[in-house]
N, C-alpha and C positions, 0 to 999 in steps of 0.2 A: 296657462292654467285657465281653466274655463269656471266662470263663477255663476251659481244657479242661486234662487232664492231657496233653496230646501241644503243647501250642502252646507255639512254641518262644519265649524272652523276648528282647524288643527291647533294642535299646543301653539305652535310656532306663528302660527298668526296671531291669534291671543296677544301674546310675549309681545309680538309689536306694534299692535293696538295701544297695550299697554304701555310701550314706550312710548310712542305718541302722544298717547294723554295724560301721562306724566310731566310731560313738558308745561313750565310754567304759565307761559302764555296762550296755552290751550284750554289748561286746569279753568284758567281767568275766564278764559273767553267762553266758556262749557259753563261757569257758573251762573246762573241766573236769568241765561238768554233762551225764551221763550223759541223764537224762530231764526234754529239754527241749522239750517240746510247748509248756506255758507260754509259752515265751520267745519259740518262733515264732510261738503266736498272737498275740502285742503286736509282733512285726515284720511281721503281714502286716496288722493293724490301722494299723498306722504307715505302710505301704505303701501303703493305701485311701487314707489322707489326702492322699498324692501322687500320685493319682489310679491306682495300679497295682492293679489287683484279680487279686491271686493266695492263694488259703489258704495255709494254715500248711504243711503237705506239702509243697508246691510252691517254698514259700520252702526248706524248710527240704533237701530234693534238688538246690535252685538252691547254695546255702550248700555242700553238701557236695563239689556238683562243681569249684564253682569252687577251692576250697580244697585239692580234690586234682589238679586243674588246675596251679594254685598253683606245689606241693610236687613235683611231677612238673616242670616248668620249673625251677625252684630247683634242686632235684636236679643237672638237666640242668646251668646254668651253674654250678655247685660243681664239675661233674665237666669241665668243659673245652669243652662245647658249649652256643656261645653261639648257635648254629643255632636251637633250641627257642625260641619265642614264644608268647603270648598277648595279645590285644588290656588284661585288664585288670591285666596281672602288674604294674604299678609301682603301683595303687591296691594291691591286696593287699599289698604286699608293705611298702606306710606302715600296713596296717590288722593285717598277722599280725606284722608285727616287734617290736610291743609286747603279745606271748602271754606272759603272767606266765609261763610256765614257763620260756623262753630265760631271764628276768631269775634266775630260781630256779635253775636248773642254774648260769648265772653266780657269785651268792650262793654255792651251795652247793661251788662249785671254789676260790674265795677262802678260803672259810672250812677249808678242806680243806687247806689249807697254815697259816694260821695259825699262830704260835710261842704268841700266847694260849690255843689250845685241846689243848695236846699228848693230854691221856688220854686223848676221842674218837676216837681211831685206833689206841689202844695192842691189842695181841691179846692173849688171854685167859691167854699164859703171862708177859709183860711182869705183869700186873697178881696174878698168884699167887706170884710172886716177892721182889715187892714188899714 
């Protein structure tokens, strides 16, 4: 199968994109890492093995649309319109709901009320006064 920059990707490649970066240790390694050529060369290496032959580019422009695809739907029903669709928003949205950062902003709003940590929130005349 011959891969071009303009050919547009089948269900069935999708599907195994999507398997791919469901996988936990992808999810991890995709999250927060600025320069990720690496990570996309071993997902489009992983892709060959399921017989999809797309480089790392290709994966890695496939990864970004779909995810603002995604975020753009999400948005949409957040906001009241349940009109906005995508064929893979329910895979997404098992694959981006566990993005350590939602858990982190979670973590970091518990811990933000917290009665065990009062002095992390004190302001700097509370603590000169003292």
């Amino acid at each position: 199968m011959e891969s071009g920059a303009g050919k547009h990707w089948t269900e069935e490649e999708v599907k195994a994109l999507l398997s791919v970066w469901s996988e936990k240790n992808i999810r991890k390694q995709l999250h927060g890492t600025l320069r990720n050529k690496g990570i996309f060369i071993y997902i489009a290496k992983r892709l060959q093995e399921l017989g999809v032959c797309r480089d790392w580019k290709q994966c890695r422009a496939k990864y970004k649309n779909l995810k603002y695809e995604y975020r753009t739907v999400k948005y949409a029903h957040t906001s009241g319109d349940a009109t906005k669709t995508m064929k893979f928003f329910h895979d997404l949205d098992a694959i981006l709901q566990y993005e350590p950062v939602t858990q982190l902003a979670a973590e970091e709003n518990g811990r933000c009320c917290s009665a065990t940590e009062p002095r992390l929130h004190t302001s700097p005349t509370t603590d000169s006064t003292q």
